[in-house]
C-alpha positions, 0 to 999 in steps of 0.5 A, spaced: 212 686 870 216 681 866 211 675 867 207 681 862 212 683 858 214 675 856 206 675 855 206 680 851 212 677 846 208 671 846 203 673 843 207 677 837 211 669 836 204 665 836 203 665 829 210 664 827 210 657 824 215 651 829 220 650 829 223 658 831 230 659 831 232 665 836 238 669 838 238 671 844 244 679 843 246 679 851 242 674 854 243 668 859 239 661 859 237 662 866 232 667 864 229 661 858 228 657 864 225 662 868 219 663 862 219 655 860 222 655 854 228 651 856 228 644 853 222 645 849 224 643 842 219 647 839 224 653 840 232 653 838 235 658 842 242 660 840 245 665 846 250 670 844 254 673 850 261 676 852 263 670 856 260 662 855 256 660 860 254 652 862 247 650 859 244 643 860 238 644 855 239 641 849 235 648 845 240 652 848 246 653 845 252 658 848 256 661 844 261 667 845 260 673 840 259 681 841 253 684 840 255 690 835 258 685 830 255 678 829 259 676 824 258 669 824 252 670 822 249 671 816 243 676 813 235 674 816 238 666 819 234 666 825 227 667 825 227 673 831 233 676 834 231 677 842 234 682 847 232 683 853 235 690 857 242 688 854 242 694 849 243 699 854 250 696 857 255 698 850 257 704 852 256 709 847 251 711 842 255 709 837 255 701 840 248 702 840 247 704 834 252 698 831 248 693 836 240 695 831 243 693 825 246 687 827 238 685 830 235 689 824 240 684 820 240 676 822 232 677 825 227 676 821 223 679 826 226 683 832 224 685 840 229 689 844 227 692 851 231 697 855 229 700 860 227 707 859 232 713 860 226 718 863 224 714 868 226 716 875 229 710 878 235 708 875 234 699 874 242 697 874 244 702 881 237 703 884 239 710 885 233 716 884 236 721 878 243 717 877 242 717 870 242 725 870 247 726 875 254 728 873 258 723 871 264 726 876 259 725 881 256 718 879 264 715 879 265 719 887 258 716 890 260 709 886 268 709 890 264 710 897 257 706 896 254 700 893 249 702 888 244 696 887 248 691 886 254 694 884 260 697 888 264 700 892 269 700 888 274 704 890 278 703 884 277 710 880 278 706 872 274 701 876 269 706 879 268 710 871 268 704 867 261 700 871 259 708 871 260 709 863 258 702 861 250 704 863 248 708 857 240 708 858 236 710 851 230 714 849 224 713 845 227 717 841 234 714 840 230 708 840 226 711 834 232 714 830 235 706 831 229 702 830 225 707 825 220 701 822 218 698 828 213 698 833 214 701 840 210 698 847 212 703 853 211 698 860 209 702 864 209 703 872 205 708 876 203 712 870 210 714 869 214 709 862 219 705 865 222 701 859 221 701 851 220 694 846 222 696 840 219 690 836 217 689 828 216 683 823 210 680 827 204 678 824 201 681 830 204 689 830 199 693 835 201 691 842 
């Protein structure tokens, strides 16, 4: 599913002139390696993330900064602000909200995935209805069981802070956020996984 997910973002890039500058909100290098666009000049990749991270690819640059406030960049300076299932992990609604703002302002064009809030199968603890669960409960199953690859953490503030760190979206979240944009649904067994939001493209039907 993300082989056909990247196909589909590099169908919306293909007519984007070369050289394209991209920022990358909450990504990591390893993930550019794995699509093949690590150390192909046509694509100058800066990553914004929490912690620096080594990268041994001259078109990939590192830098530590928070996704809810890019200050050190400017107004429409890269041709396509990129994330990929980063959004998800602020917190709150209003981290969120302050994220899609600052993609919506340095990316000429923009794609965000996140995984979709109504799909049964949580991504990030693999647990069936985690997301709809209380989060009393989640913080209990979490101090006593590992969930995905999370866990145990038997520290309480540990417990409830991997818990609240996961706030899944809706389509219409990411339509309140997003209100321009063009919205792909990836689907499995029928049922929507994960949302893309993405605008500015040459290319707007998926």
């Amino acid at each position: 599913m993300r082989s056909k997910r990247f196909e589909f973002f590099q169908q919306l890039v293909a007519p984007l002139p070369r050289p394209l500058s991209i920022i990358d909100i909450g990504g990591t290098s390893k993930f550019w390696e794995q699509c093949g666009w690590a150390g192909v000049d046509n694509f100058q990749i800066t990553i914004v993330n929490l912690k620096m991270s080594e990268c041994e690819h001259s078109n990939i640059k590192v830098k530590i900064g928070d996704a809810t406030n890019l200050v050190d960049y400017s107004d429409r300076s890269f041709d396509i602000a990129f994330s990929n299932s980063a959004i998800e992990h602020l917190f709150t609604f209003e981290n969120q909200a302050a994220m899609a703002r600052e993609v919506k302002r340095v990316g000429r064009t923009y794609w965000v995935q996140t995984p979709n809030y109504w799909f049964p199968i949580e991504p990030h603890f693999q647990f069936i209805g985690w997301q709809w669960l209380p989060t009393t409960v989640r913080v209990e199953i979490l101090r006593r069981y590992a969930c995905g690859r999370r866990g145990p953490y038997p520290d309480l503030e540990q417990a409830r802070k991997n818990v609240r760190e996961i706030r899944l979206m809706t389509r219409q979240e990411l339509c309140q956020l997003f209100p321009n944009a063009n919205i792909w649904e990836e689907r499995f067994c029928g049922l929507v996984k994960s949302c893309i939001v993405y605008s500015g493209f040459p290319v707007q039907a998926a």
